[in-house]
DSSP file (Angstrom, degrees, kcal/mol; ACC not computed):
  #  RESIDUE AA STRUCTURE BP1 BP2  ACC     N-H-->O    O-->H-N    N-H-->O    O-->H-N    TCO  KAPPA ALPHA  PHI   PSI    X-CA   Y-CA   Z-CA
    1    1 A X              0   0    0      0, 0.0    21,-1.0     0, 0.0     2,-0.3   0.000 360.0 360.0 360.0 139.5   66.7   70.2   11.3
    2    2 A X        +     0   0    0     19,-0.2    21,-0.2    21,-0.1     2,-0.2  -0.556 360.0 174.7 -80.1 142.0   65.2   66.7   10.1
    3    3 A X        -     0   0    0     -2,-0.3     2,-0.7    19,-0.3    21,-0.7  -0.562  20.6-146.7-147.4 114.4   65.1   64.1   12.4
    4    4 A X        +     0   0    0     19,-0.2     2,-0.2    -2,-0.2    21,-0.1  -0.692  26.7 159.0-110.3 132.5   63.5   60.7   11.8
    5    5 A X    >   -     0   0    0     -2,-0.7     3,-1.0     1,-0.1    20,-0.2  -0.714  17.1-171.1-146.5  94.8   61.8   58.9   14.8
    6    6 A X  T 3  S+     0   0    0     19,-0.8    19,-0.1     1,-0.3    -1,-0.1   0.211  76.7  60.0 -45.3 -16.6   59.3   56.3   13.5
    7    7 A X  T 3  S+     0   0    0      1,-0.2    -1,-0.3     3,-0.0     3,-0.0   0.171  84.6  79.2-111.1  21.1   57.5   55.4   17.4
    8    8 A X  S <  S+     0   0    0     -3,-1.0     2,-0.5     1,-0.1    -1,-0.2   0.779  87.7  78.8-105.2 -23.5   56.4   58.8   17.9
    9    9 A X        -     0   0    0     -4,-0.1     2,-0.1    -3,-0.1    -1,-0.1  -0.636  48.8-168.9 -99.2 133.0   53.3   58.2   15.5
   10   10 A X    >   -     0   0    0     -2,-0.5     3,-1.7     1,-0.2     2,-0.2  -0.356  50.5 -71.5-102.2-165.5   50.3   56.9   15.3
   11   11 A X  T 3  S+     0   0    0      1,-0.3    -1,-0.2    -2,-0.1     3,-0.0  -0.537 109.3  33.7 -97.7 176.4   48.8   56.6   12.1
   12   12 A X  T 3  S+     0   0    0     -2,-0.2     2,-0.4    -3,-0.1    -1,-0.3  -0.662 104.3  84.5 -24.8  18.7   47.6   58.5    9.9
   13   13 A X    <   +     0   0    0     -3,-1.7    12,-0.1     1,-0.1     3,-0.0  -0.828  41.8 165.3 -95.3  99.2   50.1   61.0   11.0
   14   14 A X        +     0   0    0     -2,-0.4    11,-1.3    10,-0.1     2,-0.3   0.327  69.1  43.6-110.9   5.7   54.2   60.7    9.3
   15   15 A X        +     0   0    0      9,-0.3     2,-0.2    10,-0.1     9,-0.2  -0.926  56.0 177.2-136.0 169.0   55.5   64.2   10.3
   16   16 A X        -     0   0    0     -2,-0.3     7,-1.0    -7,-0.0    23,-0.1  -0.484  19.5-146.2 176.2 102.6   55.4   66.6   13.7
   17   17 A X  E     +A   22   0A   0      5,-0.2     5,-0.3    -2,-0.2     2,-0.1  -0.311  21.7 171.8 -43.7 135.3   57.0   69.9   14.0
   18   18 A X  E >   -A   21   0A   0      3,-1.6     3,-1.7    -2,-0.1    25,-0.1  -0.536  58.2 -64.1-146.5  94.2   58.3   70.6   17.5
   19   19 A X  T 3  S-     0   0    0      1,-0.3     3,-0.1    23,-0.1    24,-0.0   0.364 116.7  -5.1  12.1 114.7   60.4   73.8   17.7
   20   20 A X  T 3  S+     0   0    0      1,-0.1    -1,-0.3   -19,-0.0     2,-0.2  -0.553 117.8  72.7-112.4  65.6   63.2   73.6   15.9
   21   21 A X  E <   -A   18   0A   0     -3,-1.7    -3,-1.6    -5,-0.0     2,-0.4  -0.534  64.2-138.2-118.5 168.9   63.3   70.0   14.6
   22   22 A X  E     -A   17   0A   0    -21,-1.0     2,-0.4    -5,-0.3   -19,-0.3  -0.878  23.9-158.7-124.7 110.6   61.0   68.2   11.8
   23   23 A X        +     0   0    0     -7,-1.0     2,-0.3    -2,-0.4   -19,-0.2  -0.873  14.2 178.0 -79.2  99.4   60.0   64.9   12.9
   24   24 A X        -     0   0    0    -21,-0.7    -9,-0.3    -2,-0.4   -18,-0.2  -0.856  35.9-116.4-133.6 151.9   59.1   62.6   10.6
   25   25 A X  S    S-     0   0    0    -11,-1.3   -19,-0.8    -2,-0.3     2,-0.3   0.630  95.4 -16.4  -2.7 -66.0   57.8   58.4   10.1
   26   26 A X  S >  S-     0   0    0    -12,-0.2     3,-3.5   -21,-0.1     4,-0.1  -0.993  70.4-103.3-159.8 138.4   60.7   57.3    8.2
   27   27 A X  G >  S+     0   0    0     -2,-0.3     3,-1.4     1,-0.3     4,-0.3   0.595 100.5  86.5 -76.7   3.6   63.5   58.9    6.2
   28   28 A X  G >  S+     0   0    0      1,-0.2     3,-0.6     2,-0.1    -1,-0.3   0.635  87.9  70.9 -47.5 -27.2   61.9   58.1    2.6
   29   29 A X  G <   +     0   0    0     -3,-3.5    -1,-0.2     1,-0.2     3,-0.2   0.432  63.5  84.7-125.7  35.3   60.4   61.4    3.6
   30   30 A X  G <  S+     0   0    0     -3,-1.4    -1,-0.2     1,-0.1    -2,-0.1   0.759  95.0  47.3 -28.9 -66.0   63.1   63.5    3.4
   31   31 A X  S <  S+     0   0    0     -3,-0.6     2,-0.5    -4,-0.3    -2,-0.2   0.341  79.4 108.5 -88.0  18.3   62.2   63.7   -0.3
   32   32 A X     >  -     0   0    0      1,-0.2     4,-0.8    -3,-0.2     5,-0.0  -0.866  51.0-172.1 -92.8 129.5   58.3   64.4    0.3
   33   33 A X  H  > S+     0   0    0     -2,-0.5     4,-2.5     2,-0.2    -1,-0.2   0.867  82.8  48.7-106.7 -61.4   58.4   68.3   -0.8
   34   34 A X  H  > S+     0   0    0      2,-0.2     4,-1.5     1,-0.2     5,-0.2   0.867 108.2  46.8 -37.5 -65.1   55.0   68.7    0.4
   35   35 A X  H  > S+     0   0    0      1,-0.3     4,-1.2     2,-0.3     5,-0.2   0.858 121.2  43.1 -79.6 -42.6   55.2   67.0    3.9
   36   36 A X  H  X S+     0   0    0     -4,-0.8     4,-1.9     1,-0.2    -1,-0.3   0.923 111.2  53.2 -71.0 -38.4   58.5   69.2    4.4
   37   37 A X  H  < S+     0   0    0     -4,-2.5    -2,-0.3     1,-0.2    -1,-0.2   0.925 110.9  46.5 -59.1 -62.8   56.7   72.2    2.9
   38   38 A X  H  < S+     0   0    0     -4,-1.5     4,-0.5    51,-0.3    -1,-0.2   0.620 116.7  48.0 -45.5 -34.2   53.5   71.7    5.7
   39   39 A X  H  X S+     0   0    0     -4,-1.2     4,-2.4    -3,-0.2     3,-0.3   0.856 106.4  52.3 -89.8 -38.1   56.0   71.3    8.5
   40   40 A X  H  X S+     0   0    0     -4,-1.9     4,-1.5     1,-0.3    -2,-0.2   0.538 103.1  54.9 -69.2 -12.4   58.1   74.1    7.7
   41   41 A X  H  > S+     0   0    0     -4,-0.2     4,-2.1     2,-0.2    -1,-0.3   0.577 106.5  62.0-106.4 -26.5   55.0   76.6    7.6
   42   42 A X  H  > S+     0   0    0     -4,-0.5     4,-2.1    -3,-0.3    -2,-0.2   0.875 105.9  46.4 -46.7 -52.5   54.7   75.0   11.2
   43   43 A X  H >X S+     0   0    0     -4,-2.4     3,-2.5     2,-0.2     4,-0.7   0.964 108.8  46.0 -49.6 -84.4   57.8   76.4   11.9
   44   44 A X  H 3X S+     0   0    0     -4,-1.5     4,-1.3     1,-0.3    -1,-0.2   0.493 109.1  54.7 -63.3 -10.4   57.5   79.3   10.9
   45   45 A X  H 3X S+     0   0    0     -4,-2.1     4,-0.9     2,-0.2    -1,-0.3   0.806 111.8  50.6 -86.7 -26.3   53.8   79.8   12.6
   46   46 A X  H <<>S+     0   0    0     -3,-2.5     5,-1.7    -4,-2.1     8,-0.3   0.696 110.5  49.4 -76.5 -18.7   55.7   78.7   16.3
   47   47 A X  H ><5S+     0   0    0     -4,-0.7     3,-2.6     3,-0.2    -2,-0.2   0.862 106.6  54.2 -60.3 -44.5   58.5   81.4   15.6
   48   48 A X  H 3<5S+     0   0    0     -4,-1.3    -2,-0.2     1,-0.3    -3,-0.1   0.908 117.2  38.2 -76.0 -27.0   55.6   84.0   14.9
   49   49 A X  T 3<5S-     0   0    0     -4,-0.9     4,-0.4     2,-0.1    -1,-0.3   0.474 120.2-100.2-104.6   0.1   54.1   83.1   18.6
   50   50 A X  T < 5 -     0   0    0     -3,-2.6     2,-1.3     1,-0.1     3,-0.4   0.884  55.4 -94.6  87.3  18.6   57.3   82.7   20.6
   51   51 A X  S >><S+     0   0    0     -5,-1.7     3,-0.5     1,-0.2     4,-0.5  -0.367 117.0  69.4  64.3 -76.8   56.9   79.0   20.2
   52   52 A X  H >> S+     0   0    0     -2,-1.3     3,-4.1     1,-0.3     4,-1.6   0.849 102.9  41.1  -9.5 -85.5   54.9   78.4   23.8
   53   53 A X  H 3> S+     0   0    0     -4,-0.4     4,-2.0    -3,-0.4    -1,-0.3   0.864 100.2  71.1 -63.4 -24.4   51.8   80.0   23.0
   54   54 A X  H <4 S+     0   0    0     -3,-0.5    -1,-0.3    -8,-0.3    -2,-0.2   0.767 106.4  41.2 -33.1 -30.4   51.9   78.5   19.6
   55   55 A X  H XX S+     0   0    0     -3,-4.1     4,-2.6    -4,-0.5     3,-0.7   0.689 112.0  56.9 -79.9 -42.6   51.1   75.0   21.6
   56   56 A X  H 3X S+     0   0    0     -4,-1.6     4,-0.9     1,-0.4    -2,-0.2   0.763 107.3  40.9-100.7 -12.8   48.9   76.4   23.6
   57   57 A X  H 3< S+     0   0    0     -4,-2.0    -1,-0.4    -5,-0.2    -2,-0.2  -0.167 112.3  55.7 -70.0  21.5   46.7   77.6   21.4
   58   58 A X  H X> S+     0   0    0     -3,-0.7     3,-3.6    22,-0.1     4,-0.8   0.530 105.3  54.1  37.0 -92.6   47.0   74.7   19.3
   59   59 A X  H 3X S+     0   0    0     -4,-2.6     4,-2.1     1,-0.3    -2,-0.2   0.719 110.3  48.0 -27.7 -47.9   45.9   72.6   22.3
   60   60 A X  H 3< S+     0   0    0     -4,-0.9     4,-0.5     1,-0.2    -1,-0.3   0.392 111.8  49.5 -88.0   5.7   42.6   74.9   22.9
   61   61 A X  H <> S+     0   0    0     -3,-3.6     4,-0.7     2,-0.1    -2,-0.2   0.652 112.7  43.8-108.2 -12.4   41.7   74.7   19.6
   62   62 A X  H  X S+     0   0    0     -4,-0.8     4,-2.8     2,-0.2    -2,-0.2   0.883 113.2  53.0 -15.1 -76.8   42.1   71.0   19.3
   63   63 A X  H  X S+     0   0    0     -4,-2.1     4,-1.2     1,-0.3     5,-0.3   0.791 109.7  48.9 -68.6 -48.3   40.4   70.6   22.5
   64   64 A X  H  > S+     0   0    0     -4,-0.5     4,-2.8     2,-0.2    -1,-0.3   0.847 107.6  58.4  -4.9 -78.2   37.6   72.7   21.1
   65   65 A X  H  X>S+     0   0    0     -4,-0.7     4,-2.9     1,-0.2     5,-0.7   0.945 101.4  53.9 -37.9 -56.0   37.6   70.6   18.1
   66   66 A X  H  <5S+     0   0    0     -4,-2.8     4,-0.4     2,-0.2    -1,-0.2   0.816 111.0  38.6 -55.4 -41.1   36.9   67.7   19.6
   67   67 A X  H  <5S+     0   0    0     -4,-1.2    -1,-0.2     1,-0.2    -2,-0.2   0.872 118.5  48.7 -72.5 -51.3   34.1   68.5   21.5
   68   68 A X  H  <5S+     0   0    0     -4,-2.8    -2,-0.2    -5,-0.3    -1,-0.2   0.853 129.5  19.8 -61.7 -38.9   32.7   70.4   19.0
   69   69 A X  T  <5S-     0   0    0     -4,-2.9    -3,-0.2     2,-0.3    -2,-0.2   0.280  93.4-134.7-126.8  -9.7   33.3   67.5   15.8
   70   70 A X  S   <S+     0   0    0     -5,-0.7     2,-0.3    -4,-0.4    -4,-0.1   0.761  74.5  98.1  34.9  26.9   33.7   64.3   18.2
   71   71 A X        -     0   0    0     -6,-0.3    -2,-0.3     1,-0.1    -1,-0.1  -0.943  68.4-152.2-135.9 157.8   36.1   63.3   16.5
   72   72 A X  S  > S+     0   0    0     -2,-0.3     4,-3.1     2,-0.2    -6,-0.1   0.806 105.4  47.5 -61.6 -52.9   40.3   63.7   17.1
   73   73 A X  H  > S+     0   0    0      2,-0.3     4,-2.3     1,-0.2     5,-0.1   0.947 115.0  45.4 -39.8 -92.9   41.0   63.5   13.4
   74   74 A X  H  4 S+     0   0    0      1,-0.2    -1,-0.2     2,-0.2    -2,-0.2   0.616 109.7  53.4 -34.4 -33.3   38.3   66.2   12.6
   75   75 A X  H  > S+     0   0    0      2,-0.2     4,-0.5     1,-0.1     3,-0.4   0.723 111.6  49.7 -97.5 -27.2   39.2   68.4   15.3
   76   76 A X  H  < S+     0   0    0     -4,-3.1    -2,-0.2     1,-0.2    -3,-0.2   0.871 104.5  52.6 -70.5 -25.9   42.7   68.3   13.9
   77   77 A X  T  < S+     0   0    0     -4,-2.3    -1,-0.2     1,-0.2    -2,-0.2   0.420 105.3  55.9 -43.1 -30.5   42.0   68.9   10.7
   78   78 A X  T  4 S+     0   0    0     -3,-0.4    -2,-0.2    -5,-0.1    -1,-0.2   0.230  78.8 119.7-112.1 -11.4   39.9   72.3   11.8
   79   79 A X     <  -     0   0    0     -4,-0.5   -21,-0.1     1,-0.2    -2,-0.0   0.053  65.8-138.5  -5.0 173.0   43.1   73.6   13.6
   80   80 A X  S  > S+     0   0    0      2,-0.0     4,-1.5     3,-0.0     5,-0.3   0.227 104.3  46.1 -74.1 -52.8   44.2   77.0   12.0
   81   81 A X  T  4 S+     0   0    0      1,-0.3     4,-0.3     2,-0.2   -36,-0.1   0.742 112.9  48.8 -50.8 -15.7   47.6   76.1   12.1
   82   82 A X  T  > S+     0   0    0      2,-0.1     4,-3.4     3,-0.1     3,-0.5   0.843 112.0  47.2-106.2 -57.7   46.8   73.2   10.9
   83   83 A X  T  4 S+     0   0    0      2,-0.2    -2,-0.2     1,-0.2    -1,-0.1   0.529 111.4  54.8 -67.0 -12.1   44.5   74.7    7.8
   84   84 A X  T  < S+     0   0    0     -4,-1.5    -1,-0.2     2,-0.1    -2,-0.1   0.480  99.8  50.5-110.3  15.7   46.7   76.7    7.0
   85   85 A X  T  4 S+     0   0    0     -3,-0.5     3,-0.3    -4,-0.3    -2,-0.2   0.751 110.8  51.4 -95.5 -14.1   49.4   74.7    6.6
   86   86 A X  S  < S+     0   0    0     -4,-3.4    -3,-0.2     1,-0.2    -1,-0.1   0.431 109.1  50.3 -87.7  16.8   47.5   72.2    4.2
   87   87 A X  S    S+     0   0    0     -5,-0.2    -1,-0.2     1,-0.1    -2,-0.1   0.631 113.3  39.5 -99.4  10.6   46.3   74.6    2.1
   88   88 A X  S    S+     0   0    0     -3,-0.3     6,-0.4    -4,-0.1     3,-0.2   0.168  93.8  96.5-121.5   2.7   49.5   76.6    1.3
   89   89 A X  S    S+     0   0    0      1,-0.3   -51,-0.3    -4,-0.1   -52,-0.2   0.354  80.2  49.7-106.5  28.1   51.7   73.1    1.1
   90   90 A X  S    S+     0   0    0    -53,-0.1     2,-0.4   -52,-0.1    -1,-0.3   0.520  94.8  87.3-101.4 -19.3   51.7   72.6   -2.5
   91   91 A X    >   -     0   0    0     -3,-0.2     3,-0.7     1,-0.1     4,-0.2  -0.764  59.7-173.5 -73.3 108.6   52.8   76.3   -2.8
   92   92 A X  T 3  S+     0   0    0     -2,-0.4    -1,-0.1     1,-0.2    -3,-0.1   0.123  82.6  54.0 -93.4  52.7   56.5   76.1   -2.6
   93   93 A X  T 3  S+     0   0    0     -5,-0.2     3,-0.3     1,-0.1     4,-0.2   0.331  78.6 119.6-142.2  24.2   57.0   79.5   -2.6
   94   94 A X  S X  S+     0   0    0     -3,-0.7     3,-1.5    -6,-0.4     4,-0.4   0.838  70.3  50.2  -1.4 -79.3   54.6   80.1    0.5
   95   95 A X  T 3  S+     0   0    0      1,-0.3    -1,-0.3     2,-0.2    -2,-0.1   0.362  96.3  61.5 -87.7  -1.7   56.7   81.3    2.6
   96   96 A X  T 3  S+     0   0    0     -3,-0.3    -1,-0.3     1,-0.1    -2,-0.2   0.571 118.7  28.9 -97.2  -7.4   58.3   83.9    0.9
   97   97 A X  S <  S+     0   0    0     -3,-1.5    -2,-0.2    -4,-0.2    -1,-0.1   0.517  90.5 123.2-122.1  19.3   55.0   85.9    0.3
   98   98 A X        -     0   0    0     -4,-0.4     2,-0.5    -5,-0.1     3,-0.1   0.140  62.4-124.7 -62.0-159.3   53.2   84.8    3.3
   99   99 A X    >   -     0   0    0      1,-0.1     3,-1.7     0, 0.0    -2,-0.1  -0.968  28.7-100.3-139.2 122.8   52.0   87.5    5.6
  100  100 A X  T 3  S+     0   0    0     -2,-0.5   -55,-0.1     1,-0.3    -1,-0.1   0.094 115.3  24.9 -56.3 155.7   53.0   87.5    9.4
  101  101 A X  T >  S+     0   0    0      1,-0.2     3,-1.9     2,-0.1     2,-1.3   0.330  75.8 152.4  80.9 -19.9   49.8   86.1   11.2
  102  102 A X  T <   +     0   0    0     -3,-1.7     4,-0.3     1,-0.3    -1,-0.2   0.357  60.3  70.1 -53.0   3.2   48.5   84.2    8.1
  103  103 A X  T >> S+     0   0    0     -2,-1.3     4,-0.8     2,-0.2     3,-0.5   0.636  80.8  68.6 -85.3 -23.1   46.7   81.7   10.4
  104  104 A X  G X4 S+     0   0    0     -3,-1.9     3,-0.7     1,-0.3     4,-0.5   0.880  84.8  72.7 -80.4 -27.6   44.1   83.9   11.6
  105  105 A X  G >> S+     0   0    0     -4,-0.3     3,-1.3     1,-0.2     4,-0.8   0.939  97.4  46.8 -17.8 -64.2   42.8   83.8    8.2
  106  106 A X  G <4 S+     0   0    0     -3,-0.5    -2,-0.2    -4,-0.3    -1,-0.2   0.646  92.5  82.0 -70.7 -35.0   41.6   79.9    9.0
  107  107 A X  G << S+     0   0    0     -4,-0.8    -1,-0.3    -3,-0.7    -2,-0.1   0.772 111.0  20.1 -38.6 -57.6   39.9   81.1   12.6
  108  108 A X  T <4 S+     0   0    0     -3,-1.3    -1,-0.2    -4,-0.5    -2,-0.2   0.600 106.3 101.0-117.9 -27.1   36.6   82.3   10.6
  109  109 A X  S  < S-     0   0    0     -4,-0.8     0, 0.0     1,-0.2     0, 0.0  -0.316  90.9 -62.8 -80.3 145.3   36.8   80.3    6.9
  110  110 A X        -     0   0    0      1,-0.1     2,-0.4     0, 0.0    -1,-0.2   0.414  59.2-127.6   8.9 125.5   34.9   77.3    6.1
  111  111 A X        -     0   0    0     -3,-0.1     2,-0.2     2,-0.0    -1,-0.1  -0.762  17.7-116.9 -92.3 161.6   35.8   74.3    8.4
  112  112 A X        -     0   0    0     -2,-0.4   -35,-0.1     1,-0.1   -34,-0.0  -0.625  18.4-170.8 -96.5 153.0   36.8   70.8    7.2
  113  113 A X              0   0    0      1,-0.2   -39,-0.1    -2,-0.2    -1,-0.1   0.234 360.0 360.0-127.1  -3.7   34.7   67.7    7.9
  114  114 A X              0   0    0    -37,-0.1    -1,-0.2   -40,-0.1   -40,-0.1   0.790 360.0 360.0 -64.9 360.0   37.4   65.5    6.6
């Protein structure tokens, strides 16, 4: 399910997964195949963990980030969940050959300084 609710963001941010809604800016991005494609690999990594510990692991790797990059941005960006949903969300055909787990890939791989 889509839902668009426009006050939930601050920039540079137009989408947020929350189990099992899509939230996104503004409803022009509906038709963003990408942005739906990145949220939807969201989903499916908070089904693989039982939704909860998806968050909470999210949250400690964030928290992590931050400390670690001093910046918010940076430390979201270095997620796993997060890294590996931009690098598989030009693929739309991800998610039919992903591999259960694919996020622990991202744990050990290169980090991003964007």
């Amino acid at each position: 399910m889509i839902l668009v609710f426009k006050h939930i963001f601050p920039k540079p941010y137009v989408g947020l997964t929350l189990w099992p809604v899509i939230f996104i800016k503004d409803n022009d991005l509906r038709q963003d195949e990408i942005l739906i494609n990145h949220e939807k690999i969201h989903l499916k990594q908070q089904l693989e963990l039982l939704i909860i510990p998806f968050y909470i692991i999210y949250l400690i790797e964030w928290v992590i980030g931050i400390l670690k990059y001093r910046s918010t941005y940076t430390a979201y960006k270095n997620v796993s969940f997060e890294r590996e949903a931009y690098a598989n969300e030009h693929d739309p055909d991800y998610l039919k050959i992903r591999n259960p787990w694919s996020f622990t890939r991202y744990y050990t791989s290169r980090t991003s300084k964007r």
